[in-house]
DRENMARFI-830315 format. One record per residue: residue number from 1; x negated, y, z negated of N, C-alpha, C in turn. Coordinates in Angstrom, 2 decimals, always signed. Layout:
# DRENMARFI-830315
  num       nu       nv       nw      cau      cav      caw       cu       cv       cw
  NUM        X        Y        Z        X        Y        Z        X        Y        Z
...
# end
This chain:
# DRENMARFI-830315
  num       nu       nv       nw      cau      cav      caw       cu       cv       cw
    1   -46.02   -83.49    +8.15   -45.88   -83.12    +6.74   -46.27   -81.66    +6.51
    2   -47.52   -80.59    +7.09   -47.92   -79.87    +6.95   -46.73   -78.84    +7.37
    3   -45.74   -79.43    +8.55   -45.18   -78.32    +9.06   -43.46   -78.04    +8.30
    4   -42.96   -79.13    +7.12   -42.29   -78.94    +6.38   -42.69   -78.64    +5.20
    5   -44.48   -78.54    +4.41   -44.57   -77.66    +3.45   -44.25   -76.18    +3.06
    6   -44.22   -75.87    +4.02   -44.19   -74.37    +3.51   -42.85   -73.76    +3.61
    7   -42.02   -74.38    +4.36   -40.33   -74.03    +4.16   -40.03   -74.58    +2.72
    8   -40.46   -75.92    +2.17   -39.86   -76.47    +1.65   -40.72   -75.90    -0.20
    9   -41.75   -74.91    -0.13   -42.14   -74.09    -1.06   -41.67   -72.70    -1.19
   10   -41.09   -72.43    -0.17   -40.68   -70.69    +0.34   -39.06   -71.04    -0.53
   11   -38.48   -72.75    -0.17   -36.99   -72.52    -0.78   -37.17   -73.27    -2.41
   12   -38.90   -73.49    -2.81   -38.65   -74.06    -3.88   -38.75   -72.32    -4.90
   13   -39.53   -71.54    -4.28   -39.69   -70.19    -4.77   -38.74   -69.45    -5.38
   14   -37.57   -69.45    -4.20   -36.40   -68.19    -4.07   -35.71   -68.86    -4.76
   15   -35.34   -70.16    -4.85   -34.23   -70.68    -5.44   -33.81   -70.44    -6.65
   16   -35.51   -70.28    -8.12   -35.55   -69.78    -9.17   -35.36   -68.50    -9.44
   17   -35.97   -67.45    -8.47   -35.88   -66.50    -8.41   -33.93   -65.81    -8.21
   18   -33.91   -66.49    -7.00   -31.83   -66.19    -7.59   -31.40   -66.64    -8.73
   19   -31.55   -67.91    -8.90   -31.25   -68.17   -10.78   -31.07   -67.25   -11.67
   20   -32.13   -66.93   -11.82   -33.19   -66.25   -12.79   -32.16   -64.41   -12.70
   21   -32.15   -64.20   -11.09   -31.20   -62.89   -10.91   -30.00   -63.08   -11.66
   22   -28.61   -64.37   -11.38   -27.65   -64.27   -11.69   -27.77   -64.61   -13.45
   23   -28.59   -65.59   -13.82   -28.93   -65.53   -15.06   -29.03   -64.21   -16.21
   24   -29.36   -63.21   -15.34   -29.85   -62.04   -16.18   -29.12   -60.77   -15.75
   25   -27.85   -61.17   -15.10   -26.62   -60.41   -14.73   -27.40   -59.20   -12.87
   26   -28.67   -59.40   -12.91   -28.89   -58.74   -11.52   -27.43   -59.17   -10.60
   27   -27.31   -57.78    -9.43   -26.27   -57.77    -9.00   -27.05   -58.09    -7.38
   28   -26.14   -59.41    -6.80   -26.18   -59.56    -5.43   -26.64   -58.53    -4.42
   29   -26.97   -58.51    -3.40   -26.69   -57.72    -2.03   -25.80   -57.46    -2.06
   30   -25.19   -55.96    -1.71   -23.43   -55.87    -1.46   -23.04   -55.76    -2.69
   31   -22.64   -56.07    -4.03   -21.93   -56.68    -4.88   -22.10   -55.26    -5.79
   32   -20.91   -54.79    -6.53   -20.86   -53.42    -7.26   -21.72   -54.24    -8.70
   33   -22.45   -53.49    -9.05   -23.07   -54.17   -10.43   -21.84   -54.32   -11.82
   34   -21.07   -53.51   -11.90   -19.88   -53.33   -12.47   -18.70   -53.92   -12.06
   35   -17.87   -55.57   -12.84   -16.91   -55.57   -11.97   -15.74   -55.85   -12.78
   36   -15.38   -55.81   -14.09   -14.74   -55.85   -15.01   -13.78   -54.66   -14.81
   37   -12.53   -54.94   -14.38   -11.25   -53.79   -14.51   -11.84   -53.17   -13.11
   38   -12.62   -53.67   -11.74   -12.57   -52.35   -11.13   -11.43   -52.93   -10.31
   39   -10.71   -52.12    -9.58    -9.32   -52.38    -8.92    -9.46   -51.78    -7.34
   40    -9.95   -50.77    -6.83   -10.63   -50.35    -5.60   -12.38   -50.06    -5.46
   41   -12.92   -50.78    -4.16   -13.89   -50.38    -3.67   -14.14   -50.17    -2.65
   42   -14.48   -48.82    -2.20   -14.59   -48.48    -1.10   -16.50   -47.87    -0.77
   43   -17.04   -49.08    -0.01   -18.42   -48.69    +0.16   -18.45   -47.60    +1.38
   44   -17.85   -47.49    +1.94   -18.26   -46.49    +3.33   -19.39   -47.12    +4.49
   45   -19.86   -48.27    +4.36   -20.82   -48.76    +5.03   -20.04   -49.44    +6.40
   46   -19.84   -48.61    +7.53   -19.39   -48.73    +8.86   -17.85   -48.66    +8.14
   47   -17.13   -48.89    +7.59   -15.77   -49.32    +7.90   -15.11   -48.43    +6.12
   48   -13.85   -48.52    +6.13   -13.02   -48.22    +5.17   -12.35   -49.53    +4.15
   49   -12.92   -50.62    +4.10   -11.76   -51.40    +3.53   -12.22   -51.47    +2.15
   50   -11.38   -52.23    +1.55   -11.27   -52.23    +0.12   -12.01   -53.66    -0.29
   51   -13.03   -53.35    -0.77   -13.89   -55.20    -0.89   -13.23   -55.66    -2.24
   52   -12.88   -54.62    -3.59   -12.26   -54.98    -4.52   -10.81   -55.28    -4.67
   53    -9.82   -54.85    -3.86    -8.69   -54.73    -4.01    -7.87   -54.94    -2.47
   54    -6.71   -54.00    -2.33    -5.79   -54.29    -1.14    -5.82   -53.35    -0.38
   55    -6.28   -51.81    -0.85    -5.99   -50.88    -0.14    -6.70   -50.33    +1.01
   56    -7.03   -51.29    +2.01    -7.67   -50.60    +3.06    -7.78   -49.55    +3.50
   57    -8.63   -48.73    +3.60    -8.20   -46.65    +3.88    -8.16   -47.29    +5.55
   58    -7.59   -46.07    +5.99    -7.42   -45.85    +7.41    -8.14   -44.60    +7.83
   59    -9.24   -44.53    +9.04    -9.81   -43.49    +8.77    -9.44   -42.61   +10.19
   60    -9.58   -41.78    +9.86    -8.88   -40.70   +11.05    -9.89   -39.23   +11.30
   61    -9.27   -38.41   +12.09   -10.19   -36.76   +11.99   -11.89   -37.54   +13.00
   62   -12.68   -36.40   +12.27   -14.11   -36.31   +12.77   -14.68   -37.28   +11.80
   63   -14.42   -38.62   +10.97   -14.94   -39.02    +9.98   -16.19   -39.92   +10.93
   64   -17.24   -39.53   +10.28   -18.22   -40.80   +11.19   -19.47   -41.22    +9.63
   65   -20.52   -41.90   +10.28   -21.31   -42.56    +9.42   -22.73   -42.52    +9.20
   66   -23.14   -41.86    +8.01   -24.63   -41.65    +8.09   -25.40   -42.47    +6.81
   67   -26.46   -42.47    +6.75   -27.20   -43.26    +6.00   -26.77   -42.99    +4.18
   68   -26.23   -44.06    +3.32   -26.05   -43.63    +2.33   -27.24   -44.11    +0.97
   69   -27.01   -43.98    -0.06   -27.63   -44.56    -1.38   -27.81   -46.08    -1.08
   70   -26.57   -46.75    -0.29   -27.07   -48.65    +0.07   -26.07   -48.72    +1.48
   71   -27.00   -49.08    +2.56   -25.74   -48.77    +4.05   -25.65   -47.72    +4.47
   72   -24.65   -47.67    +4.86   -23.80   -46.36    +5.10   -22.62   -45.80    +4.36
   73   -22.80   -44.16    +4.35   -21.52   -43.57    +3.90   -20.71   -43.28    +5.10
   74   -19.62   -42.58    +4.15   -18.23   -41.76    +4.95   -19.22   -40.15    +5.07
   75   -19.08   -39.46    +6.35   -19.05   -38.18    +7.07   -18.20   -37.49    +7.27
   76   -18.03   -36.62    +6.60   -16.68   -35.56    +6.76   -17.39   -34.14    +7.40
   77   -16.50   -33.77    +8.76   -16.64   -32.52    +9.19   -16.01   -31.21    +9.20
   78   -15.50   -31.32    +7.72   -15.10   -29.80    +7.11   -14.13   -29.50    +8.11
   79   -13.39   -30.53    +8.70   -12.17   -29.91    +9.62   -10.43   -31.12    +9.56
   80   -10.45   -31.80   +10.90    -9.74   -32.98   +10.47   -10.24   -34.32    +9.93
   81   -11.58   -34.41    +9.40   -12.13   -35.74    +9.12   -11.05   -36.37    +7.56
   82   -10.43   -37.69    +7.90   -10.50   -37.92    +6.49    -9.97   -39.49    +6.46
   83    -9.86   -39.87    +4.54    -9.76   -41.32    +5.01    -8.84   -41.30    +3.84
   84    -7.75   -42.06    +4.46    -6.38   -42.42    +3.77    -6.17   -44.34    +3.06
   85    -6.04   -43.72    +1.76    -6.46   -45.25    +0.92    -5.25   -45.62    +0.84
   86    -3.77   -44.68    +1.53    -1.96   -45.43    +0.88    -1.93   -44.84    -0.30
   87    -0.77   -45.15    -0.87    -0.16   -44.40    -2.13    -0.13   -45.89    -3.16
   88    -0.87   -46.53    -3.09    -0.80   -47.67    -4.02    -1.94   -47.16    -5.32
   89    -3.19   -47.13    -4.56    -4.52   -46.76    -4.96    -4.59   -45.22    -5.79
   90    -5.22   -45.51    -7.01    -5.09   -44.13    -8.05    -4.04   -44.34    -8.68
   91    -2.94   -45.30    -8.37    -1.96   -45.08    -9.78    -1.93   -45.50   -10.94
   92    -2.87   -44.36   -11.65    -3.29   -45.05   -12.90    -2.00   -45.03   -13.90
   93    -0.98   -44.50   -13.98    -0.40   -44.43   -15.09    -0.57   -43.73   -16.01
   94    -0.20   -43.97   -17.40    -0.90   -43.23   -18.36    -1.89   -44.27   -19.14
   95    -2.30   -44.67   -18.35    -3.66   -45.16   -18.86    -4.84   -45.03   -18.67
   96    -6.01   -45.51   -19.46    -7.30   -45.30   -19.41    -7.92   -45.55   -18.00
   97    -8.66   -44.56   -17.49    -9.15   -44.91   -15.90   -10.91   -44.44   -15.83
   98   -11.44   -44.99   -14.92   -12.46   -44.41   -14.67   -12.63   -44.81   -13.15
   99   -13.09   -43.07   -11.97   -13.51   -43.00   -10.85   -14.94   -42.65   -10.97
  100   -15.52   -43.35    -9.53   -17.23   -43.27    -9.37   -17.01   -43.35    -8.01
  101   -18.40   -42.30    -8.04   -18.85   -42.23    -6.66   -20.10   -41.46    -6.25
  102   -20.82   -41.94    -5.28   -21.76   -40.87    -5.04   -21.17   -40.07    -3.56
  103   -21.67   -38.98    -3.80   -21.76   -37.72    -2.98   -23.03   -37.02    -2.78
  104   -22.65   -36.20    -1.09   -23.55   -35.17    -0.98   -23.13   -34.21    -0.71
  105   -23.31   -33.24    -0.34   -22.48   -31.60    -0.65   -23.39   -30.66    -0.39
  106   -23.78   -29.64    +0.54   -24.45   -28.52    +0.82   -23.33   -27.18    +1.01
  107   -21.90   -27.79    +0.07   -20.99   -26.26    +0.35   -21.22   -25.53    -0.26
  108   -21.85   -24.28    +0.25   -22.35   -22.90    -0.33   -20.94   -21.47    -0.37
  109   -20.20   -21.84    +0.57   -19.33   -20.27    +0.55   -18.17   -21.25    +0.56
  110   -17.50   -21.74    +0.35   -16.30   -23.13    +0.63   -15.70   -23.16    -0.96
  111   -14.38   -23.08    -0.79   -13.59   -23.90    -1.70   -13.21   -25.35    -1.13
  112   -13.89   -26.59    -1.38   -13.90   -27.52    -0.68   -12.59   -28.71    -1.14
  113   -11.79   -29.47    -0.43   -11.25   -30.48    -1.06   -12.11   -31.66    -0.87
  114   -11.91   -32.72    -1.77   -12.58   -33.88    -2.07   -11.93   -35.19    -2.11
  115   -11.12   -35.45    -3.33   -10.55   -36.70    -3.48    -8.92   -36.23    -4.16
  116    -8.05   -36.39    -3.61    -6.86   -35.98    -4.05    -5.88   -37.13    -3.99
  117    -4.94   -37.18    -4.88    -3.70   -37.90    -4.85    -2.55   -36.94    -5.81
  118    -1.85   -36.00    -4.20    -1.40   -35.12    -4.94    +0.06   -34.55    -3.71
  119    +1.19   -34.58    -3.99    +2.13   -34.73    -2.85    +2.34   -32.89    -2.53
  120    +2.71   -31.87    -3.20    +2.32   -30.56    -2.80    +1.58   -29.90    -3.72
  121    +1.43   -28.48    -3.58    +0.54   -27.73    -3.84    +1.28   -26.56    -5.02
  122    +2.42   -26.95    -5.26    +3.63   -26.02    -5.96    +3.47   -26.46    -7.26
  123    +2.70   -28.14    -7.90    +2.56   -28.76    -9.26    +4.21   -28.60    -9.83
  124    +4.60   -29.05    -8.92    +6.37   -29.76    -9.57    +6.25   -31.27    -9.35
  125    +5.08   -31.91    -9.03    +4.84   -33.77    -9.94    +3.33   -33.85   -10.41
  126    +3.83   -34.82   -10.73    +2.04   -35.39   -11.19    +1.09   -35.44   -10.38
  127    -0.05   -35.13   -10.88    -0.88   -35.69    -9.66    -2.41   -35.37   -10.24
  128    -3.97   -35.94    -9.83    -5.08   -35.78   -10.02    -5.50   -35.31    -8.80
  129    -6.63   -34.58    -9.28    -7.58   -34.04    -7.81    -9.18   -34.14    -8.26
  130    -9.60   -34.13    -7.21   -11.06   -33.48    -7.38   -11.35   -32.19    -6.42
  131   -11.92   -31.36    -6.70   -12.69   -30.30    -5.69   -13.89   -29.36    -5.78
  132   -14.21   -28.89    -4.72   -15.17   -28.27    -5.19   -14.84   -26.68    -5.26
  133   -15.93   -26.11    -6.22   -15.75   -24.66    -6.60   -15.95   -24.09    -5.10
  134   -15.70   -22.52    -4.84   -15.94   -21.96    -3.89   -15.81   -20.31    -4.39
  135   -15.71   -19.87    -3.29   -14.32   -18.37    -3.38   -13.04   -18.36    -3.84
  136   -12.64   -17.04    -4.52   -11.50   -17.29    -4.75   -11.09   -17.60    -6.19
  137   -12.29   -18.37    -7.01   -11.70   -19.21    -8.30   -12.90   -18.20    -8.94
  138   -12.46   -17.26    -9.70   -13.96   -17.54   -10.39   -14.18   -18.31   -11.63
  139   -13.13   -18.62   -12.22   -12.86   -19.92   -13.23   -13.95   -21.32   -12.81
  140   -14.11   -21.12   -11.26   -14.52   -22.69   -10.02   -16.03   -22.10    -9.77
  141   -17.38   -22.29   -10.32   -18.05   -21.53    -9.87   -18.13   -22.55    -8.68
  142   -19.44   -21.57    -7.62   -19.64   -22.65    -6.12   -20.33   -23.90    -6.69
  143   -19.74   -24.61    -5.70   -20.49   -26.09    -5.93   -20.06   -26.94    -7.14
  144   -19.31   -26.26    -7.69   -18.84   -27.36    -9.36   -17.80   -28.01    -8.75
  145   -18.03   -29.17    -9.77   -16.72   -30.52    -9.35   -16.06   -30.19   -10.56
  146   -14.74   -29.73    -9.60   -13.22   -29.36   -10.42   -12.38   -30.69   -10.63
  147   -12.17   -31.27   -11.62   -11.25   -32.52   -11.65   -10.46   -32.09   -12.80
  148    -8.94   -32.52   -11.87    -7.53   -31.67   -12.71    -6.76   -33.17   -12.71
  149    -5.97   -32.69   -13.75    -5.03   -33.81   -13.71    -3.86   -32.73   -14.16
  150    -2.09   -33.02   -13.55    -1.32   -32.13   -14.16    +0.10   -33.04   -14.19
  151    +0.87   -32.72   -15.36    +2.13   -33.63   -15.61    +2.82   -33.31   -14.61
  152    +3.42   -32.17   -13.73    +4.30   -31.70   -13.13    +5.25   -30.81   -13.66
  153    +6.04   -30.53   -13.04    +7.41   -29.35   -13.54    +6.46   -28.15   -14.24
  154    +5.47   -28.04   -13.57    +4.67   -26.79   -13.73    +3.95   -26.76   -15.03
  155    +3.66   -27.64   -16.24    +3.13   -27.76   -16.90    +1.99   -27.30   -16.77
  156    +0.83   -27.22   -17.90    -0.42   -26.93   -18.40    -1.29   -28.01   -17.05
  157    -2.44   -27.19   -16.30    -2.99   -28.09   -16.06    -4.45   -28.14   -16.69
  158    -4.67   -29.45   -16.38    -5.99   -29.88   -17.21    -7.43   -29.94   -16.41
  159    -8.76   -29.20   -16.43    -9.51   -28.64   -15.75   -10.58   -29.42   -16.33
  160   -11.52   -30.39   -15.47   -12.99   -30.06   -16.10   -13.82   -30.11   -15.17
  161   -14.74   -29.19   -15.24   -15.89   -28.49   -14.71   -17.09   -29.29   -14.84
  162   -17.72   -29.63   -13.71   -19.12   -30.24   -13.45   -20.20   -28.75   -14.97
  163   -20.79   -29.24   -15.37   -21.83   -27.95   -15.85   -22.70   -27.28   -15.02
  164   -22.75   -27.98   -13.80   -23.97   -27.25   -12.92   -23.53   -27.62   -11.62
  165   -24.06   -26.41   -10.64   -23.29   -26.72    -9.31   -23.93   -28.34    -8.30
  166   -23.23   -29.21    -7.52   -23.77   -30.09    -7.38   -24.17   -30.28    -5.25
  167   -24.20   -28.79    -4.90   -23.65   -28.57    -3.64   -25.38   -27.91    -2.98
  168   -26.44   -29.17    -3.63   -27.95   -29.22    -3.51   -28.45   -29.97    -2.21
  169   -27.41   -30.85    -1.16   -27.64   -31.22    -0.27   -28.07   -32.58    -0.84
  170   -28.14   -33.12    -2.12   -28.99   -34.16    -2.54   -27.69   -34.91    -2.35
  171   -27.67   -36.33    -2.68   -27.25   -37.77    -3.51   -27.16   -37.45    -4.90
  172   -25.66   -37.30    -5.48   -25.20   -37.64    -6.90   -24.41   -38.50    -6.97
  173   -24.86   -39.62    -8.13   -23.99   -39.79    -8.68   -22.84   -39.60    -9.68
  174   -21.25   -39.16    -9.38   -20.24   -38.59   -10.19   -19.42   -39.64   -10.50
  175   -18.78   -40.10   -12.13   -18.51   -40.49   -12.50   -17.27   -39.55   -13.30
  176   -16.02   -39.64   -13.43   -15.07   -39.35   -13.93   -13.83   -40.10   -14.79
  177   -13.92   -39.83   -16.44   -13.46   -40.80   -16.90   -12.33   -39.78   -18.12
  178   -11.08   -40.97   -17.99   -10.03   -40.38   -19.51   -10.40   -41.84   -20.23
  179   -10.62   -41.54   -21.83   -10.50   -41.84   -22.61    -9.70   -42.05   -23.67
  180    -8.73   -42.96   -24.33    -7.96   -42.46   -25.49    -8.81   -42.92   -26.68
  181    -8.78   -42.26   -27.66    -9.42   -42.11   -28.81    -8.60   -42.76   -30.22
  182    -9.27   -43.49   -31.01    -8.73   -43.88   -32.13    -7.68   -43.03   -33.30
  183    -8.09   -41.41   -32.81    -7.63   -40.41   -33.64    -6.27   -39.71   -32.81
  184    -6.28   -40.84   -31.32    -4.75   -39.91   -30.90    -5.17   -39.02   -29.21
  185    -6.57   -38.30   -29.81    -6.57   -37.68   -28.63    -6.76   -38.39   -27.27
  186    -7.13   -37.58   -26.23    -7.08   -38.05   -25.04    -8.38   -37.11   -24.29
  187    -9.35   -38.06   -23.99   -11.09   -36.94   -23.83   -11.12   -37.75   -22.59
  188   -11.31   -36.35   -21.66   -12.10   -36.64   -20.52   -13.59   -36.30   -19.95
  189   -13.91   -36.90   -19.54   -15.75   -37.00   -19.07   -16.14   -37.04   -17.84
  190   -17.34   -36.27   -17.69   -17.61   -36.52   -16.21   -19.12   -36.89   -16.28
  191   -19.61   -37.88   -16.06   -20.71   -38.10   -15.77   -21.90   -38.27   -14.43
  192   -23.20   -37.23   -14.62   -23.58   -37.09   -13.36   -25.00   -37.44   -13.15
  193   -25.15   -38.17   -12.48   -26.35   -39.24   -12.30   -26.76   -40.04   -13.57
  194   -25.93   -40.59   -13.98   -25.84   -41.75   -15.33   -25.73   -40.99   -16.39
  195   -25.86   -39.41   -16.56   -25.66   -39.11   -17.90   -24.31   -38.19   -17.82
  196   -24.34   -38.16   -19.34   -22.77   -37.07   -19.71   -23.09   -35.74   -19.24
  197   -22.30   -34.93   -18.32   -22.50   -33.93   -17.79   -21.17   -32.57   -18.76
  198   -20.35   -33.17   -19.34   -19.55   -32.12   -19.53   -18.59   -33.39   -19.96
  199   -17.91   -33.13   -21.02   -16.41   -33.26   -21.55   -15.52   -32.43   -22.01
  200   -13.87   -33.33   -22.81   -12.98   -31.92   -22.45   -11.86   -32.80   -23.28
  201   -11.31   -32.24   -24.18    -9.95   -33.39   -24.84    -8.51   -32.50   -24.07
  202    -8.42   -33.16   -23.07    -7.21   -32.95   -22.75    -5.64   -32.87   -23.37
  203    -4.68   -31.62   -22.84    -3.22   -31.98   -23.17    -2.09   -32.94   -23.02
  204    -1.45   -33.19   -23.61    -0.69   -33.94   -23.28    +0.83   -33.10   -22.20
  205    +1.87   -34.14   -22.02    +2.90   -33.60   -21.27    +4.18   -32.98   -21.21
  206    +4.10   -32.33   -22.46    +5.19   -31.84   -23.40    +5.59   -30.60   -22.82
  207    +6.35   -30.25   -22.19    +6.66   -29.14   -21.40    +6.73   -27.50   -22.23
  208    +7.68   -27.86   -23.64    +8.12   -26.82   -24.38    +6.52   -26.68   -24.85
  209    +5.41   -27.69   -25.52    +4.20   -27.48   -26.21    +3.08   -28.54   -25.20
  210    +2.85   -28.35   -24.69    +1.89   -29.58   -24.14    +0.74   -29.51   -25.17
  211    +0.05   -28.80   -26.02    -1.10   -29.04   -27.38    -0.16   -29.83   -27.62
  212    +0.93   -29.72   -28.49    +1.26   -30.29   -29.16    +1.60   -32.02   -29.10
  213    +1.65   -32.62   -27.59    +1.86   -33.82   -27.49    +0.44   -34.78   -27.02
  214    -0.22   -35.34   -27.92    -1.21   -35.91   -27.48    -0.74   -37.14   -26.31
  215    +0.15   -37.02   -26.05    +0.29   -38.58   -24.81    -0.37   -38.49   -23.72
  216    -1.34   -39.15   -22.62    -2.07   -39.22   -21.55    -0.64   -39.25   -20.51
  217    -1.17   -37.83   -19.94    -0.37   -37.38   -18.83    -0.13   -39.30   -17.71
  218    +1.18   -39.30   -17.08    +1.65   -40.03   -16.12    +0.93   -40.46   -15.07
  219    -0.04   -40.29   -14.25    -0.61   -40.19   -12.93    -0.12   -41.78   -12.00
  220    +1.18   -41.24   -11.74    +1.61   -42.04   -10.64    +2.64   -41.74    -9.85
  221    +2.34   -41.71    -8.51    +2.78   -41.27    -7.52    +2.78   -41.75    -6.41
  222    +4.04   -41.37    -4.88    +4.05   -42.01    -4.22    +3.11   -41.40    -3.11
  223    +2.43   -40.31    -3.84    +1.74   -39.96    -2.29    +0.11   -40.78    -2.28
  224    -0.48   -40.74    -1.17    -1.30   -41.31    -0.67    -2.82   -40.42    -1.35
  225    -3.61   -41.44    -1.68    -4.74   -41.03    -2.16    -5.72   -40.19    -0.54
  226    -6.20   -39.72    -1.05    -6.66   -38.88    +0.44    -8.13   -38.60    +0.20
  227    -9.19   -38.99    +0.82   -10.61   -38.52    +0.42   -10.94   -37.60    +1.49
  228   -11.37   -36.08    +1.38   -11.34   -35.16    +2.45   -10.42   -34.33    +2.63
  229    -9.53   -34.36    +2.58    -8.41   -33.48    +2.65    -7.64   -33.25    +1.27
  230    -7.11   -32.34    +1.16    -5.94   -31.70    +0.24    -5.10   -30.93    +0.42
  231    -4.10   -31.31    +0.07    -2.43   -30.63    +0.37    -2.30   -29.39    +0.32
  232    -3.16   -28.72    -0.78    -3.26   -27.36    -0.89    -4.18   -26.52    +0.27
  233    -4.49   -27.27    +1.51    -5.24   -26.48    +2.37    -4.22   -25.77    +3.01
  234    -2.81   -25.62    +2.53    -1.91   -25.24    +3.62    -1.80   -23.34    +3.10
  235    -2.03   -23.39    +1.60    -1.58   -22.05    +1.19    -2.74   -21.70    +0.07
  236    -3.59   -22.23    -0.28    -4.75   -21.54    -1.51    -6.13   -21.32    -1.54
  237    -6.57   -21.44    +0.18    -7.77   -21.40    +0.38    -8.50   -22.54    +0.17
  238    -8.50   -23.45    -0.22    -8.70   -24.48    +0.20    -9.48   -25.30    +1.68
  239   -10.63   -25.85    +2.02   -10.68   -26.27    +2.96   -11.19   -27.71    +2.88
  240   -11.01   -28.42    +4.05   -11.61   -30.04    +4.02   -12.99   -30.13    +3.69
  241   -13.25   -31.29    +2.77   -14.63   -31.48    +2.68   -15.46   -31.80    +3.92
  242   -16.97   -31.29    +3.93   -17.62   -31.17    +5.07   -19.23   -32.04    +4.07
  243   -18.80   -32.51    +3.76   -20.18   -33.37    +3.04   -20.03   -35.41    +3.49
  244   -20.56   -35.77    +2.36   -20.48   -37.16    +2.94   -20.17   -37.96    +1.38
  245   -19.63   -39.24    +1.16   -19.87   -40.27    -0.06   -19.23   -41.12    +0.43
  246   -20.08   -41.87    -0.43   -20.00   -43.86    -0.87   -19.81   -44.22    -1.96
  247   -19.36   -45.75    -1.82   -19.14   -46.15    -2.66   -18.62   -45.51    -4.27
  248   -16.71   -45.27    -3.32   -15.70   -44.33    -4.31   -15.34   -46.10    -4.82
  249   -15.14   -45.92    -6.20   -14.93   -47.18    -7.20   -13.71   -46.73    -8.18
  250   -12.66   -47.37    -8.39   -11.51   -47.01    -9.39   -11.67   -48.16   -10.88
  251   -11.37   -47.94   -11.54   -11.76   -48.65   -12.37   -10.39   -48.58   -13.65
  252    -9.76   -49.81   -14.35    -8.74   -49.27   -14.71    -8.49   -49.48   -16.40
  253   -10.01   -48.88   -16.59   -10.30   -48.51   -17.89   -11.29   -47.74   -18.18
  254   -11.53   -47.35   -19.40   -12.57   -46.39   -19.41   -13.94   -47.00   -19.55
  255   -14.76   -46.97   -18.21   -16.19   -47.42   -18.65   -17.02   -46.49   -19.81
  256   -18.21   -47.42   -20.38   -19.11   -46.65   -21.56   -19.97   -46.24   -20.60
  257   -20.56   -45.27   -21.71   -21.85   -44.44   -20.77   -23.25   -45.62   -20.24
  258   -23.10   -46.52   -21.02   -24.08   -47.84   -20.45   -23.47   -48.41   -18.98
  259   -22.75   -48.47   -18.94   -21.99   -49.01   -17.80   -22.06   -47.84   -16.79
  260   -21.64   -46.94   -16.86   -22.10   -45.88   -15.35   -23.71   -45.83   -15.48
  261   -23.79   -45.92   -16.25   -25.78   -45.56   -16.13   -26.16   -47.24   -15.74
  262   -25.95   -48.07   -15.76   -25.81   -48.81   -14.90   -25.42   -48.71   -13.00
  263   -23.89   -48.53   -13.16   -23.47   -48.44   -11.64   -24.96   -47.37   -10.72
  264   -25.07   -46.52   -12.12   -26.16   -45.28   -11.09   -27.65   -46.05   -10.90
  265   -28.02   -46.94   -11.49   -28.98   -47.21   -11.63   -29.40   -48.06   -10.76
  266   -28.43   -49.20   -10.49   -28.44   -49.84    -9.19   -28.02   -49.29    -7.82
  267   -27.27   -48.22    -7.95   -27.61   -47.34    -6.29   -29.25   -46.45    -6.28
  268   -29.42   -46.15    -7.41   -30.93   -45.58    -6.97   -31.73   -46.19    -6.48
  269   -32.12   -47.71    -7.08   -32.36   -48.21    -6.97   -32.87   -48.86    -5.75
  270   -31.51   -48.97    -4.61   -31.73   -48.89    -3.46   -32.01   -47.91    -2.46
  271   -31.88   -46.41    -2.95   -32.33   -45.65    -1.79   -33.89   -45.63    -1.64
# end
């Protein structure tokens, strides 16, 4: 009897204690705390696949694996490292989206690429990017996260700027979100380590006036979402990201600022 008490108190313990977790919305081991509308997840912990969705990345280059915010991240070596999610993943449409992710970043002299789904570098289609500032832009200071979105046929493109450079060698969490608004417009946000870092009411896709058309630009395309590389490394200075991130999350609406300050709260949590 003595030697089945104490298993049989250890599982009368935990048992309440998980209750009590899923009861009060705590998020599993593994499990994104956020899971309403998310459509890709990609943790980076040993492997590329998609735990939320279909799009398995395929990983290729120098990509390898170092300790992240929970597991492991993705390693990029600022040369051929990179990881290919298919051209399914990112097509938001013209609808409400929100991307998350944490990153690390020590690019000091680099115009860096990051997260792109973008077929050339000429902006004759649609397409979103992320990157980092470098040389070259002084619009881009170093280290700011550049996230563009552009209709194509050479239209207006749409720019917003991290407020502060994020290329500290630390763990951020970046959050990037379009919004449509009750009044028409179309506001985008970037949020950085759970709070609002910078917003921006974007144009619409009106070629002759783009002010003038409030509609949320198209973003769908057949090219392949790409984390690490960008198309434009061929002609604008541009180079591959040489940093590391986890847990990139698509989401196919606009989360509230409670909800990323959430997602951030439970990766701190664990480092």
């Amino acid at each position: 009897m003595k030697r089945t008490a104490l298993p049989f108190r250890a599982a009368a313990w935990f048992g309440p204690v998980i209750l009590f977790a899923l009861a009060f919305g705590a998020p599993c081991f593994g499990q994104a705390p956020i899971t309403e509308g998310l459509v890709a997840r990609w943790s980076g912990d040993g492997n590329a696949k998609d735990s939320a969705g279909h799009s398995d990345g395929q990983v290729s280059g120098g990509v390898g694996y170092v300790p992240g915010p929970a597991g492991q991240a993705f390693q990029f070596d600022g040369g051929s490292a990179k990881v290919d999610f298919g051209p399914a993943a990112g097509n938001f449409g013209a609808r409400d989206f929100t991307i998350a992710c944490w990153m690390k970043s020590d690019c000091k002299n680099r115009h860096e690429a990051f997260l792109a789904k973008r077929a050339s570098c000429d902006g004759a289609s649609s397409f979103w990017e992320v990157r980092i500032g470098g040389p070259g832009y002084p619009d881009r200071p170093s280290g700011s996260l550049v996230f563009c979105m552009e209709a194509g046929d050479h239209t207006d493109s749409n720019n917003l700027l991290s407020s502060h450079p994020m290329n500290d060698g630390l763990w951020h969490h970046v959050a990037w979100v379009r919004q449509s608004t009750s009044s028409g417009t179309i506001n985008c946000l970037i949020y950085v380590d759970g709070a609002l870092d910078n917003s921006k009411v974007f144009v619409g896709a009106a070629r002759d006036n783009p002010r003038a058309n409030p509609d949320a630009i198209d973003l769908a395309n057949q090219s392949p979402l790409l984390l690490g590389q960008n198309v434009c490394q061929c002609c604008d200075g541009t180079t591959p990201y040489s940093g590391a991130a986890a847990e990139l999350q698509l989401f196919s609406h606009a989360l509230s600022a409670e909800e990323i300050l959430t997602i951030y709260q439970a990766g701190k949590s664990r480092q």
